[in-house]
MIDOSE-1310 file (N, C-alpha, C; in nm, 2 decimals, decimal comma, always signed):
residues 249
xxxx	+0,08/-0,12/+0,00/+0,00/+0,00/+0,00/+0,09/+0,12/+0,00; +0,04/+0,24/-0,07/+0,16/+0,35/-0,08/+0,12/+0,41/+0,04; +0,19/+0,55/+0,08/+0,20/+0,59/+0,21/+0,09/+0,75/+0,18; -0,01/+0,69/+0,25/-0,07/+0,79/+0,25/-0,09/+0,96/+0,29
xxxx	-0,08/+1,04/+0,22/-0,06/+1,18/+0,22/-0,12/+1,23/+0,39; -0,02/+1,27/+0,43/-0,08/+1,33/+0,59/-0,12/+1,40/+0,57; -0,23/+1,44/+0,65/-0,30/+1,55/+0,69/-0,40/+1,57/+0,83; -0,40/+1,67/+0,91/-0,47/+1,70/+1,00/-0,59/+1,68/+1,04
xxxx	-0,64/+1,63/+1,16/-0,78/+1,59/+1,18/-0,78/+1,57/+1,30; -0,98/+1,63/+1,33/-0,97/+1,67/+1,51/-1,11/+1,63/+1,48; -1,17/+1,56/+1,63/-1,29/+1,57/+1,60/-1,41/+1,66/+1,57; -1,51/+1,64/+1,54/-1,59/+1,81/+1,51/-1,66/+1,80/+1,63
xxxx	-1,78/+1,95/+1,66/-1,81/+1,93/+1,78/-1,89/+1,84/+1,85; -1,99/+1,75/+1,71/-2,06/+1,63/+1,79/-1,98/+1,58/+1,88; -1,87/+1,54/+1,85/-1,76/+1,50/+2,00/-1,79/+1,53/+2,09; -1,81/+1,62/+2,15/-1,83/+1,70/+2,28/-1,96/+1,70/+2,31
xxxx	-2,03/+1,69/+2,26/-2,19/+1,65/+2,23/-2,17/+1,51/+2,26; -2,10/+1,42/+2,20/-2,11/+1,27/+2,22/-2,06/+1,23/+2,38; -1,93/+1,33/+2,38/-1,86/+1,27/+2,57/-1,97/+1,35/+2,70; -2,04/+1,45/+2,65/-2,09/+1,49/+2,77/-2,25/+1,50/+2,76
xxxx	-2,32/+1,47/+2,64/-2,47/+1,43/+2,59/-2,57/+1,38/+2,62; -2,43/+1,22/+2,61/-2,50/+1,12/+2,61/-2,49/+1,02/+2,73; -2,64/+1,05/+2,84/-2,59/+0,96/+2,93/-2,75/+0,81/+2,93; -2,80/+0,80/+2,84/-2,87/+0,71/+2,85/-2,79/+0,55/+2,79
xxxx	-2,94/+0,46/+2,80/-2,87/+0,34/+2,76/-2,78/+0,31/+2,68; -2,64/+0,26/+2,70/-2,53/+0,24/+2,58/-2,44/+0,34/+2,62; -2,47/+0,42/+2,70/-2,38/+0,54/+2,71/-2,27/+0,47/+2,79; -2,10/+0,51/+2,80/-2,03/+0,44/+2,87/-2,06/+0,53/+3,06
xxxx	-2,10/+0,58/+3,10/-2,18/+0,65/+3,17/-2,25/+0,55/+3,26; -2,33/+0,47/+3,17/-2,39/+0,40/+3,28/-2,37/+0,27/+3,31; -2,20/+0,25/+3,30/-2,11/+0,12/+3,36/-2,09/+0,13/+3,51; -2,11/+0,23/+3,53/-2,08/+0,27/+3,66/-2,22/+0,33/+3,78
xxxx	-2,21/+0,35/+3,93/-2,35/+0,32/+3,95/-2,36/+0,45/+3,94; -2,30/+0,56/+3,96/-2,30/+0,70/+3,93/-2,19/+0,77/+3,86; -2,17/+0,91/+3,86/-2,10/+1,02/+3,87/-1,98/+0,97/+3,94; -1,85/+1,01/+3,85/-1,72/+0,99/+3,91/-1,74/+1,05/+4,05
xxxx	-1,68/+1,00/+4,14/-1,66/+1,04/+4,29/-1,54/+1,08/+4,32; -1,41/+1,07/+4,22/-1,26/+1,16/+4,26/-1,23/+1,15/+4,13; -1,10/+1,20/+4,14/-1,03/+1,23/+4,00/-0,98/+1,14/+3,95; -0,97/+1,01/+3,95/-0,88/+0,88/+3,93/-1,05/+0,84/+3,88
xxxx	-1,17/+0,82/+3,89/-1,25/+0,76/+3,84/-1,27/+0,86/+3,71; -1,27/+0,98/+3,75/-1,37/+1,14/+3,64/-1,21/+1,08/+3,53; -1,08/+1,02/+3,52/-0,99/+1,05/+3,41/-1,02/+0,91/+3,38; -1,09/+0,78/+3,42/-1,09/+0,66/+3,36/-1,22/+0,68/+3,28
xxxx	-1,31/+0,78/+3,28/-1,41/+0,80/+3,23/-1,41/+0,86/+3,13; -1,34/+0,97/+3,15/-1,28/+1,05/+3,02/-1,19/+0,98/+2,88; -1,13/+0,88/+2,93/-1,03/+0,82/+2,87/-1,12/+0,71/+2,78; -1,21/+0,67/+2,84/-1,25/+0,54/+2,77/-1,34/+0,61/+2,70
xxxx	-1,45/+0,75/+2,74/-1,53/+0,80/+2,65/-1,41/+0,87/+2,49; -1,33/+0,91/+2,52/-1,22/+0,94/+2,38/-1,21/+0,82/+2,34; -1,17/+0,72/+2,40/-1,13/+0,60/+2,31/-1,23/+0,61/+2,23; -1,38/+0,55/+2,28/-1,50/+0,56/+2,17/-1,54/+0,62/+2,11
xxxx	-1,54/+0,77/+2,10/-1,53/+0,87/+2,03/-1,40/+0,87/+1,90; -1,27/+0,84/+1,95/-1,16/+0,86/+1,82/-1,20/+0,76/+1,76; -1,22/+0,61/+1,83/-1,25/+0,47/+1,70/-1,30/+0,48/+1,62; -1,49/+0,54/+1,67/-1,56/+0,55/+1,59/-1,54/+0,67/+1,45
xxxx	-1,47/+0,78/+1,47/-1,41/+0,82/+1,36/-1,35/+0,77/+1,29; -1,21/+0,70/+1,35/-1,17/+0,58/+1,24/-1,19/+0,50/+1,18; -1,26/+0,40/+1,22/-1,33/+0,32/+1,16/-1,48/+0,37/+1,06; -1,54/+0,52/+1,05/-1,65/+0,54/+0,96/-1,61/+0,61/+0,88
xxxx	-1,46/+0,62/+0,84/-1,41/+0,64/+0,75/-1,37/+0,79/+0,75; -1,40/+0,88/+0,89/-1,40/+1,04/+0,86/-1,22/+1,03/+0,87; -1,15/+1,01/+0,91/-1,03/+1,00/+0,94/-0,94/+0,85/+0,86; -0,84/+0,88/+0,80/-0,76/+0,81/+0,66/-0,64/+0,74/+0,76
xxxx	-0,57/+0,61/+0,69/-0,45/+0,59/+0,72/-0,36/+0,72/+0,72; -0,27/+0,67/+0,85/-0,15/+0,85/+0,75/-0,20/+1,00/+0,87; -0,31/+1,00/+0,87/-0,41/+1,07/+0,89/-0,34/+1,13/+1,07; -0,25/+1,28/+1,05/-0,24/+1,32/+1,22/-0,31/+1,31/+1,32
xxxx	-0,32/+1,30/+1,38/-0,40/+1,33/+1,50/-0,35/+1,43/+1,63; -0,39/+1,57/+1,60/-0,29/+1,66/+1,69/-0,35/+1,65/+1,81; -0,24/+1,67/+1,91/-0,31/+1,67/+2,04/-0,37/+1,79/+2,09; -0,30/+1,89/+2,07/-0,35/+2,03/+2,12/-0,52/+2,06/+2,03
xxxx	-0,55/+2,02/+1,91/-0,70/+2,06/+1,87/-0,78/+1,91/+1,93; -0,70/+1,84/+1,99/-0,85/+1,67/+1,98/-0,86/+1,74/+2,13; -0,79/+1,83/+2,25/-0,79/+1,83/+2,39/-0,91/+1,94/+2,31; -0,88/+2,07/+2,30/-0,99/+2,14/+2,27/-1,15/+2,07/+2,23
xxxx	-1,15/+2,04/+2,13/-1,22/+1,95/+2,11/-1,32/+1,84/+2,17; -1,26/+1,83/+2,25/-1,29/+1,70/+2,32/-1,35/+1,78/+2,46; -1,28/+1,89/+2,51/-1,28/+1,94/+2,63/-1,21/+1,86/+2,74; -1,10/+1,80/+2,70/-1,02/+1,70/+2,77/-0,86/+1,72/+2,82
xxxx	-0,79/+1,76/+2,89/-0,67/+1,75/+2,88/-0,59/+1,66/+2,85; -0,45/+1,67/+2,88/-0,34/+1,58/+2,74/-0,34/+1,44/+2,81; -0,36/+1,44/+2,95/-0,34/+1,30/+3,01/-0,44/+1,21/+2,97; -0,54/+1,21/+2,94/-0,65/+1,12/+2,95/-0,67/+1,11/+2,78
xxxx	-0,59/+1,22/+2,70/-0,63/+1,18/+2,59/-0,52/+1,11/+2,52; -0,36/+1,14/+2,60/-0,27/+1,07/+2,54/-0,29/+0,92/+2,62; -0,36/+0,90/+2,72/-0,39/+0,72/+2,75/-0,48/+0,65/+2,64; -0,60/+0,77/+2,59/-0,68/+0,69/+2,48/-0,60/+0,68/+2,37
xxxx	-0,52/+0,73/+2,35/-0,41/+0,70/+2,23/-0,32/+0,57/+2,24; -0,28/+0,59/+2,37/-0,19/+0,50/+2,38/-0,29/+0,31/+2,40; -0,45/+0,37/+2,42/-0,49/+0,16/+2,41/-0,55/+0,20/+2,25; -0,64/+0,27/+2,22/-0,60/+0,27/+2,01/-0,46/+0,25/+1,96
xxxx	-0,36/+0,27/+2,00/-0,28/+0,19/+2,00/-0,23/+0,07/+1,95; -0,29/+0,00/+2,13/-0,29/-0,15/+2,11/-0,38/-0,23/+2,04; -0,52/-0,16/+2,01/-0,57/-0,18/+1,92/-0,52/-0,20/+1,76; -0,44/-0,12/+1,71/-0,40/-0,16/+1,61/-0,45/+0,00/+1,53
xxxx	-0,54/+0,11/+1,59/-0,60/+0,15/+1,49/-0,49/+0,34/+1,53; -0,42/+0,36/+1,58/-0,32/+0,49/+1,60/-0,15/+0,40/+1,62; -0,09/+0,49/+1,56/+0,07/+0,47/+1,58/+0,13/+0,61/+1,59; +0,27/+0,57/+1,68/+0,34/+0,71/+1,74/+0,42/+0,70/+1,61
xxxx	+0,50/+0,85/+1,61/+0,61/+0,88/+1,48/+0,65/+0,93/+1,53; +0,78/+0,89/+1,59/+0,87/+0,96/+1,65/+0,91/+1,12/+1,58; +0,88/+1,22/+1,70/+0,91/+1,37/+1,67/+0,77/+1,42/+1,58; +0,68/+1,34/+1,54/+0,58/+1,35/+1,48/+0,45/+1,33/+1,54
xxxx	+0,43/+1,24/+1,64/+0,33/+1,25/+1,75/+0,24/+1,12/+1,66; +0,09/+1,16/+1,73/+0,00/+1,03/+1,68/-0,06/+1,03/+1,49; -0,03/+0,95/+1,51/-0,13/+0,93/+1,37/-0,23/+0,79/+1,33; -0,36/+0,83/+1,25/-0,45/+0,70/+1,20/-0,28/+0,58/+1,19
xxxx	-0,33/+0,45/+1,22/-0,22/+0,36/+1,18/-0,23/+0,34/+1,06; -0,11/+0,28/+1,00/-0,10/+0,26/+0,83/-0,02/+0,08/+0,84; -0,07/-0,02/+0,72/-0,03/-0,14/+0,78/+0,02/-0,14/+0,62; +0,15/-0,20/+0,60/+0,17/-0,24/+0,49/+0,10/-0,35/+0,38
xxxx	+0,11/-0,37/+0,25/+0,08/-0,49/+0,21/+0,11/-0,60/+0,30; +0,25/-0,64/+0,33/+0,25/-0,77/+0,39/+0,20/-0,76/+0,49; +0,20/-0,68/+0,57/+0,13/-0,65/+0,71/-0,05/-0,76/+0,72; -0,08/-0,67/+0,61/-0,26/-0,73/+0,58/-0,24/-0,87/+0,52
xxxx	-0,11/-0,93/+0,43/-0,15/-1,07/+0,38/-0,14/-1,10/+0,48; -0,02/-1,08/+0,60/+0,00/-1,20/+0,70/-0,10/-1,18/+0,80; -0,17/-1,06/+0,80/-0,30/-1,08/+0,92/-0,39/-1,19/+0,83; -0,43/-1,15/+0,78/-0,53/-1,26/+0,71/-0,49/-1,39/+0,66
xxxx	-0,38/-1,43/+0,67/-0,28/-1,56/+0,66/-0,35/-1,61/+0,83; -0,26/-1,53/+0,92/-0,32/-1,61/+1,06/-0,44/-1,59/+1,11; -0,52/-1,49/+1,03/-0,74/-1,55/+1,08/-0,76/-1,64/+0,99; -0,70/-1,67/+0,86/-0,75/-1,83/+0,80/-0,69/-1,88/+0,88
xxxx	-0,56/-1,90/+0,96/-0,56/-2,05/+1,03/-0,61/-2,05/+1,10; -0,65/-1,95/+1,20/-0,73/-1,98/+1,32/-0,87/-2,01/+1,33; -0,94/-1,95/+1,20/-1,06/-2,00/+1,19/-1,05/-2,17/+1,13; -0,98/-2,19/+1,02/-1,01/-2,27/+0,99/-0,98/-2,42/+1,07
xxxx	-0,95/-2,38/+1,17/-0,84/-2,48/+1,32/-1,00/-2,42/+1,41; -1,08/-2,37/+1,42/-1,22/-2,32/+1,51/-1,33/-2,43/+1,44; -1,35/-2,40/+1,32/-1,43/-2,49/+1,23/-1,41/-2,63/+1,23; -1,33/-2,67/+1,22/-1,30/-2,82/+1,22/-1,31/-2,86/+1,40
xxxx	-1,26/-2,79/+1,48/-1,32/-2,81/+1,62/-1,43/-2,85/+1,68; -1,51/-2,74/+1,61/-1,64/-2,68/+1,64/-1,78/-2,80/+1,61; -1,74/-2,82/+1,46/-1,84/-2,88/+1,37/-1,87/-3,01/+1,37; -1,97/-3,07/+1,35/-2,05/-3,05/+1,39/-2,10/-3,00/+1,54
xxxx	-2,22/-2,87/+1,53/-2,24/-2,79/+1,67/-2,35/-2,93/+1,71; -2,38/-2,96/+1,82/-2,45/-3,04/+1,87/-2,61/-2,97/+1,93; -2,63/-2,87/+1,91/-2,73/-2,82/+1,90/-2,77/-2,71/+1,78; -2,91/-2,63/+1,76/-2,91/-2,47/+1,67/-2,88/-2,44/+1,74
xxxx	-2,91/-2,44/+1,91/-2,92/-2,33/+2,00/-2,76/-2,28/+2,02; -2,67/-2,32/+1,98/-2,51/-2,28/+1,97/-2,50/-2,18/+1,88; -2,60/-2,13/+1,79/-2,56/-2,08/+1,65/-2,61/-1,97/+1,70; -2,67/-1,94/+1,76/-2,80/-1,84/+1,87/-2,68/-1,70/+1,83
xxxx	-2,59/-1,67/+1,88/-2,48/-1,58/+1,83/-2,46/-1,49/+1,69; -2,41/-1,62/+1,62/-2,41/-1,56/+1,46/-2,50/-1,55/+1,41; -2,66/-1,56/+1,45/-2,77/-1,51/+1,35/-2,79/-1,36/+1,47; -2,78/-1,36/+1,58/-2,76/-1,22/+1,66/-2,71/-1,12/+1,55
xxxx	-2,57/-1,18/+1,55/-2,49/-1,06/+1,49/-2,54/-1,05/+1,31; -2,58/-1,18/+1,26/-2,62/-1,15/+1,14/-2,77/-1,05/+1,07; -2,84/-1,08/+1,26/-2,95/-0,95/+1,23/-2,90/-0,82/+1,24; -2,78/-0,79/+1,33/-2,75/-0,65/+1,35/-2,68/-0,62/+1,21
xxxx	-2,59/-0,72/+1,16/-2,58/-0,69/+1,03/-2,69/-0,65/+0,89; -2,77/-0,69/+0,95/-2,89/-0,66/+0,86/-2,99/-0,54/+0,91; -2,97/-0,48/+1,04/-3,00/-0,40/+1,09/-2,92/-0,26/+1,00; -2,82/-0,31/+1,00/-2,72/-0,18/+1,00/-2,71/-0,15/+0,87
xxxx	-2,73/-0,21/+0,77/-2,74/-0,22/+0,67/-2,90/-0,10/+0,60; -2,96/-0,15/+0,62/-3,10/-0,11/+0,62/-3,09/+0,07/+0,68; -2,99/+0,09/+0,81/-2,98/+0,23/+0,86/-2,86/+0,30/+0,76; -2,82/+0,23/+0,68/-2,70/+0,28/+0,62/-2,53/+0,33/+0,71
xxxx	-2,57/+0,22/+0,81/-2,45/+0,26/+0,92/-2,31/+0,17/+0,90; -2,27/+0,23/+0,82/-2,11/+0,13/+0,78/-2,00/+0,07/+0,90; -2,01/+0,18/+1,01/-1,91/+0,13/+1,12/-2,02/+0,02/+1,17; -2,16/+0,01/+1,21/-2,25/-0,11/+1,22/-2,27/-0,22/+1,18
xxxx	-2,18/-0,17/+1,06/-2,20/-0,31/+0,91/-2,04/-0,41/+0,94; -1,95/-0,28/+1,00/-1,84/-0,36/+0,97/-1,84/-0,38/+1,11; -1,89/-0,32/+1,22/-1,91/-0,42/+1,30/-1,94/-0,53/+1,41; -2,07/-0,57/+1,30/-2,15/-0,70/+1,25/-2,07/-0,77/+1,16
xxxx	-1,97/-0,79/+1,11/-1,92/-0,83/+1,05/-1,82/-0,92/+1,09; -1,74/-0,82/+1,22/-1,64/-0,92/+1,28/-1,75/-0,95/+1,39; -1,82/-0,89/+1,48/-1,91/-1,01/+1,57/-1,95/-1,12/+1,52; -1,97/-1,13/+1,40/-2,02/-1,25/+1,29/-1,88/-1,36/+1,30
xxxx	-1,81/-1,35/+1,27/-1,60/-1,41/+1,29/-1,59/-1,45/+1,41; -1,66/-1,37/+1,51/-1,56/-1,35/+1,65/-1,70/-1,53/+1,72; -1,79/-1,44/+1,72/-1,92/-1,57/+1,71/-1,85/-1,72/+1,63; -1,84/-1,72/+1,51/-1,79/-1,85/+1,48/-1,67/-1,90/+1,53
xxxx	-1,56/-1,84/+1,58/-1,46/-1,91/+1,61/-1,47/-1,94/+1,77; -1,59/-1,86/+1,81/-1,62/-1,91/+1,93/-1,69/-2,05/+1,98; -1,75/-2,09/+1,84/-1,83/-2,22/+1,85/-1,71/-2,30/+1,93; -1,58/-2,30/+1,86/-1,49/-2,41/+1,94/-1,51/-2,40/+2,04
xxxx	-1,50/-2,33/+2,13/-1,56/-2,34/+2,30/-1,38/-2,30/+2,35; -1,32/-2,28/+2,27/-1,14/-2,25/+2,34/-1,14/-2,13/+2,37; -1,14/-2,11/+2,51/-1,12/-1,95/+2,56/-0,96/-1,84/+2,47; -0,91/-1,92/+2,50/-0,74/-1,91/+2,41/-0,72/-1,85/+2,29
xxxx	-0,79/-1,95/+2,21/-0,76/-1,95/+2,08/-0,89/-1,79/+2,02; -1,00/-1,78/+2,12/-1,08/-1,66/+2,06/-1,03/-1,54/+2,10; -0,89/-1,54/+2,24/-0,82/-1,44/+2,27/-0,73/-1,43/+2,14; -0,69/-1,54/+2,09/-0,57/-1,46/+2,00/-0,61/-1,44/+1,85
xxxx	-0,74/-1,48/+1,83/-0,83/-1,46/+1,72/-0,87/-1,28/+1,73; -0,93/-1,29/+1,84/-0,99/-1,13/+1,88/-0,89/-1,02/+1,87; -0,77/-1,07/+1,91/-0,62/-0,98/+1,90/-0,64/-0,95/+1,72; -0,60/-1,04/+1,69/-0,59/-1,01/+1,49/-0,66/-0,94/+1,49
xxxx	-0,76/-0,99/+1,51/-0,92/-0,87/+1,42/-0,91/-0,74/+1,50; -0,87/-0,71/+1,61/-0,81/-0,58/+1,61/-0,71/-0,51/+1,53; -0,65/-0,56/+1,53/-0,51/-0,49/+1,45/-0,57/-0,48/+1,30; -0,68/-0,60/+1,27/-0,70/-0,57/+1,12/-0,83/-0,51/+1,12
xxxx	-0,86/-0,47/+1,21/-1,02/-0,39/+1,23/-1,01/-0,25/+1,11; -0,92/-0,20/+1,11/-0,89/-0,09/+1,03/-0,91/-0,09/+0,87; -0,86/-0,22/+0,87/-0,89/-0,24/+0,69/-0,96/-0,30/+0,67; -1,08/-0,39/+0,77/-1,18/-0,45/+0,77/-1,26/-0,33/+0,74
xxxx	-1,24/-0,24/+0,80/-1,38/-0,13/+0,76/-1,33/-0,05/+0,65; -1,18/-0,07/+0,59/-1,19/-0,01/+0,48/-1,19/-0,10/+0,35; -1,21/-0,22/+0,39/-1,24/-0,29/+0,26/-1,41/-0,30/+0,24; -1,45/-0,29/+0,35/-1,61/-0,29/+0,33/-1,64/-0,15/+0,30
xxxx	-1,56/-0,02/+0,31/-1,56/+0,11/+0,23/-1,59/+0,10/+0,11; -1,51/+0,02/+0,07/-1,44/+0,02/-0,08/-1,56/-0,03/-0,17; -1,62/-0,19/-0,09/-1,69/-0,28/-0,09/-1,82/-0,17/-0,16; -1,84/-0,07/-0,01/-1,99/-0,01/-0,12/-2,04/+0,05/-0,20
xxxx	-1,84/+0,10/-0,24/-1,87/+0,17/-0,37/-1,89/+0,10/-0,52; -1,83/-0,02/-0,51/-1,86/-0,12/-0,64/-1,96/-0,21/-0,62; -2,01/-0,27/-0,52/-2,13/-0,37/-0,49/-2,29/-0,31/-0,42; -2,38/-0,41/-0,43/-2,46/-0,40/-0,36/-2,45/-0,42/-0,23
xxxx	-2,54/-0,32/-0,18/-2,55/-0,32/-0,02/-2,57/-0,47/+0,06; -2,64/-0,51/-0,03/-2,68/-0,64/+0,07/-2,56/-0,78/+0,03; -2,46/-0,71/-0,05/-2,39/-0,83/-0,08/-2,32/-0,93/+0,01; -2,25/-0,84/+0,11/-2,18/-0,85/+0,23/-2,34/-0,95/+0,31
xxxx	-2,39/-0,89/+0,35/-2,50/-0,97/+0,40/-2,55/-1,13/+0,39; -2,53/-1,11/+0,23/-2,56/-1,27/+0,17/-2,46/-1,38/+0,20; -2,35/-1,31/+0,21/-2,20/-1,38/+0,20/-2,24/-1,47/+0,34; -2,27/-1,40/+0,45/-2,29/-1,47/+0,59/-2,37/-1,56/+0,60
xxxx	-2,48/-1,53/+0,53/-2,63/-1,60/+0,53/-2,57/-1,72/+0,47; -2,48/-1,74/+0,35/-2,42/-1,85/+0,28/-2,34/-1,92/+0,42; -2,29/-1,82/+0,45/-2,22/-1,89/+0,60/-2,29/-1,98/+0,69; -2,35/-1,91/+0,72/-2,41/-1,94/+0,82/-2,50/-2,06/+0,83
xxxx	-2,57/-2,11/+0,71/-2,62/-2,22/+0,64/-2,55/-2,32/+0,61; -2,42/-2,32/+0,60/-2,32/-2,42/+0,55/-2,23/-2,42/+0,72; -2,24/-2,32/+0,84/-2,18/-2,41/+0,93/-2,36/-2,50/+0,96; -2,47/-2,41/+1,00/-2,57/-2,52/+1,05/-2,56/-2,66/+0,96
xxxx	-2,56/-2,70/+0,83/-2,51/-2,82/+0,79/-2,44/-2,84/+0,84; -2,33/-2,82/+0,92/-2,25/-2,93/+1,00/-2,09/-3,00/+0,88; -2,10/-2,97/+0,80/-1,96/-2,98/+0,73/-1,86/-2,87/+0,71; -1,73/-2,94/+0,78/-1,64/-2,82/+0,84/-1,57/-2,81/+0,70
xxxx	-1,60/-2,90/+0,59/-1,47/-2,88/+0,43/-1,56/-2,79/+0,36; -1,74/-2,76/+0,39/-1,86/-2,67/+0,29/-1,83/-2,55/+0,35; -1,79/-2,54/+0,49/-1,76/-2,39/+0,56/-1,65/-2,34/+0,50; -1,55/-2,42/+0,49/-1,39/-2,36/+0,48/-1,38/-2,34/+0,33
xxxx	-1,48/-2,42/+0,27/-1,49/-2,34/+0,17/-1,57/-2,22/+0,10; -1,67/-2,20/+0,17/-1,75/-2,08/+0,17/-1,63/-1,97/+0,20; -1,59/-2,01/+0,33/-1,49/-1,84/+0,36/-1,39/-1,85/+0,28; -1,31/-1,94/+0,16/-1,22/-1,89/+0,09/-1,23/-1,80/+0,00
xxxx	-1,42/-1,79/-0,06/-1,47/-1,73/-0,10/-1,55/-1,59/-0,07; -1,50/-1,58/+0,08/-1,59/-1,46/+0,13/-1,58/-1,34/+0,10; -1,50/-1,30/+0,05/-1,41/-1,17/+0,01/-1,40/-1,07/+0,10; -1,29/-1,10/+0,19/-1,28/-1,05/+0,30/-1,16/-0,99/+0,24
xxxx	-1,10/-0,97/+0,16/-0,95/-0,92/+0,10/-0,98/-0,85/-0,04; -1,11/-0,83/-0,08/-1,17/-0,84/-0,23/-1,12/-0,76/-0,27; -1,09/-0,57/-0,15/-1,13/-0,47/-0,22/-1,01/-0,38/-0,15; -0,88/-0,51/-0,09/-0,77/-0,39/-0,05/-0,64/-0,38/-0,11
x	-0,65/-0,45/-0,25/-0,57/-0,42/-0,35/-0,49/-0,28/-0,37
């Protein structure tokens, strides 16, 4: 992948509208039984409302690989100072989706070509090492999961909500390789799909400028029909076909 042209970017002010707005259901607000009580709770609160706030920029595409991220306009912005927003930098981060540049500060992450074959090299083995585990599921009621995530995918779809679409998409992954029942193996499944969360939502970018909306959609439903059959060689071959890599050429 060539190296994307930098340029500057800060939240706008729905941000500030989104960290101090929103305190009903879903809000990160109501993890807790109230209102921070000291300053060690009011900066773990602040911190994880940025995280969700900068992701979701990244991933709905307003913010590019390459892409600065200055500190002095995201604290304005945000209404946050440097500590709490350089901690949400530093677990986007570990997520996969911001990298430091030395003398240069944060930026959207950028993954090379090999970077993306060899993530998608080790979620085919892991999946396809889940599938053969898994299959035959000894009940539907196991599958209860991936048709969840494959309504919200069809939820999100229907709202026109792309960060929803893509992430229904890995809930959909994260669900199937959970059938194995190996706590382990979905930790280090869940690791990948973070680090490749970034081009997952930019290959389903790409995805809706040349296909139909509902194409992504069908792909699962084929999935998901071929794990309830119960044959782990009809699955493994569905997903070689899923075009999870179609559109990052």
């Amino acid at each position: 992948m060539t190296e994307p042209t930098e340029r500057t970017v800060s939240l706008g002010d729905d941000a500030v509208r989104g960290l101090y707005g929103q305190r009903g259901p879903g809000s990160p607000y109501q993890r807790g039984a109230g209102p921070a009580t000291d300053g060690e709770l009011e900066s773990a609160s602040l911190v994880e409302l940025a995280v969700h706030r900068l992701r979701r920029e990244i991933l709905s595409g307003k913010t590019q690989p390459g892409e600065r991220l200055v500190e002095e306009q995201l604290t304005r912005r945000l209404g946050i100072s440097r500590a709490p927003l350089r901690e949400a930098l530093r677990l986007l981060a570990q997520q996969g989706l911001v990298e430091h540049v030395p003398r240069r500060g944060a930026r959207v992450a950028t993954l090379s070509d090999r970077d993306v074959q060899e993530l998608y090299a080790v979620r085919d083995v892991l999946e396809h090492h889940a599938v053969r585990t898994a299959l035959p599921v000894r009940s539907s009621a196991e599958l209860a999961g991936l048709r969840a995530a494959l309504g919200g995918m069809r939820e999100a779809i229907e709202a026109g909500d792309r960060l929803g679409v893509a992430e229904a998409h890995r809930a959909f992954h994260v669900e199937l390789v959970a059938l194995a029942g190996n706590r382990q193996l979905s930790a280090v499944y869940e690791a990948i799909l973070l680090k490749s969360q970034l081009y997952m939502a930019l290959n389903l970018r790409r995805e809706a400028e040349v296909a139909q909306p509902g194409d992504g959609l069908h792909r699962h439903e084929r999935l998901l029909a071929a794990v309830a059959e119960g044959d782990p060689d009809a699955v493994i071959a569905v997903l070689a076909s899923h075009g999870a890599r179609s559109y990052l050429g």
